[in-house]
N, C-alpha and C positions, 0 to 999 in steps of 0.2 A: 642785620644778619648777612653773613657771606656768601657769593650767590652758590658755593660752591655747597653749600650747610642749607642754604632753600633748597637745591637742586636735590639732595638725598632727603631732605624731610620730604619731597611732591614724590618723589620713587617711592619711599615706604608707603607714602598714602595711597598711592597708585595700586602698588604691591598686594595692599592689606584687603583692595575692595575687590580685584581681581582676584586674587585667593579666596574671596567669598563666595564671590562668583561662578570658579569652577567648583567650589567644594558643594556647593548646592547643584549645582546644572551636573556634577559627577554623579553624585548620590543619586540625582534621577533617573542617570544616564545610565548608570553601571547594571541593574537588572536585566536592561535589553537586550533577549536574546531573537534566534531565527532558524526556523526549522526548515533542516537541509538534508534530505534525504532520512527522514524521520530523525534526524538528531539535531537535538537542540545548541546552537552553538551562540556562545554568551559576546556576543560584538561588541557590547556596551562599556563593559571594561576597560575592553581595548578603546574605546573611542572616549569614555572619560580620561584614560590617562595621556590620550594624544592631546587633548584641549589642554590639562595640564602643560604637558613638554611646549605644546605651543606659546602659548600665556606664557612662560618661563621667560623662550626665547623672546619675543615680543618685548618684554620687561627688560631683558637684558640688553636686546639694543635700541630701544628706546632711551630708556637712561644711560648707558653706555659702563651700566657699574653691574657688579657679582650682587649685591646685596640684594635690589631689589627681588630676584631672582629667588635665594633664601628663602628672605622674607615669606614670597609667596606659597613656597612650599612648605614651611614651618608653619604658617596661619591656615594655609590646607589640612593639612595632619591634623592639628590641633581642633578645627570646625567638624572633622568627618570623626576623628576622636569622638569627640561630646555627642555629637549625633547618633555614632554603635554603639554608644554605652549609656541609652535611656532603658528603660523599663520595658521589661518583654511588650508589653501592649503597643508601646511608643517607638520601639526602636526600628530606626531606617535602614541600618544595615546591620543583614544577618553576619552568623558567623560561621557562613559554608564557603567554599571554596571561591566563589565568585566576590563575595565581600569580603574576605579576606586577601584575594589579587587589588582590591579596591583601595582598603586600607595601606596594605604594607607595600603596594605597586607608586604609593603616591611617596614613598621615601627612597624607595628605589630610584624613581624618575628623576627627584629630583636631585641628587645626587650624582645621575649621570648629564643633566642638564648643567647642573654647575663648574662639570670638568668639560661639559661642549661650550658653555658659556665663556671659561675661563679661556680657552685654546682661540674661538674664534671671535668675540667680540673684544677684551679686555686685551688681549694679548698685543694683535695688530696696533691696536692705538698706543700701547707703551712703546713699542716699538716705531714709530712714526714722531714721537713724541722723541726719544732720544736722537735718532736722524737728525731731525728739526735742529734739536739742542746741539746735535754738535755742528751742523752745517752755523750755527748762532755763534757758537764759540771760534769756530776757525773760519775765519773767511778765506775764501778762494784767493790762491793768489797770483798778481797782475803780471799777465804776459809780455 
């Protein structure tokens, strides 16, 4: 195998367990609210979907690639999916205003995650890479 073809199969894997990860520690995250001058204000949301955006970024420059990034938020969606849509008895998240910033907040994220991901991890290194290449191709020449 090519270490380049090991390097994205260990991202996806990475990706797949990490997206499970938030999408369960979100789900439990997401109800938590705090009573602030007699009004209940829902934190948990917000702080599920920042573990997401972080987990993103983390993935993205770890592996140094857009995909694992994706991945994570694609196999997110898909786990918090399955999870809103068991059986009234069974289901984890409702369908009021707060589970709903939970669900459609995690396609949101991650779509603005992959245009931060794209600009400041993937970007640089093409750009460092072509440098490279052409300082490779034209050598300096002797004084």
């Amino acid at each position: 195998m090519k270490r380049g073809a090991a390097g994205s199969v260990r991202g996806i894997a990475t990706a797949v367990l990490a997206a499970l990860f938030v999408a369960l520690t979100g789900t439990a995250l997401h109800r938590q609210t705090v009573l602030w001058s007699g009004v209940e204000l829902p934190w948990g949301v917000a702080a599920a979907l920042l573990l997401l955006a972080s987990v993103q970024l983390w993935l993205a420059a770890w592996s140094r690639s857009v995909i694992p990034t994706a991945v994570a938020g694609v196999v997110s969606y898909a786990v918090v999916g399955v999870l809103s849509s068991a059986g009234s008895a069974k289901q984890l998240i409702l369908g009021d205003l707060v589970g709903n910033v939970w669900v459609f907040g995690i396609g949101v994220v991650t779509l603005i995650m992959l245009m931060v991901v794209k600009r400041l991890v993937v970007s640089p290194l093409r750009r460092g890479r072509t440098a490279a290449a052409a300082v490779a191709v034209e050598p300096l020449s002797p004084r």
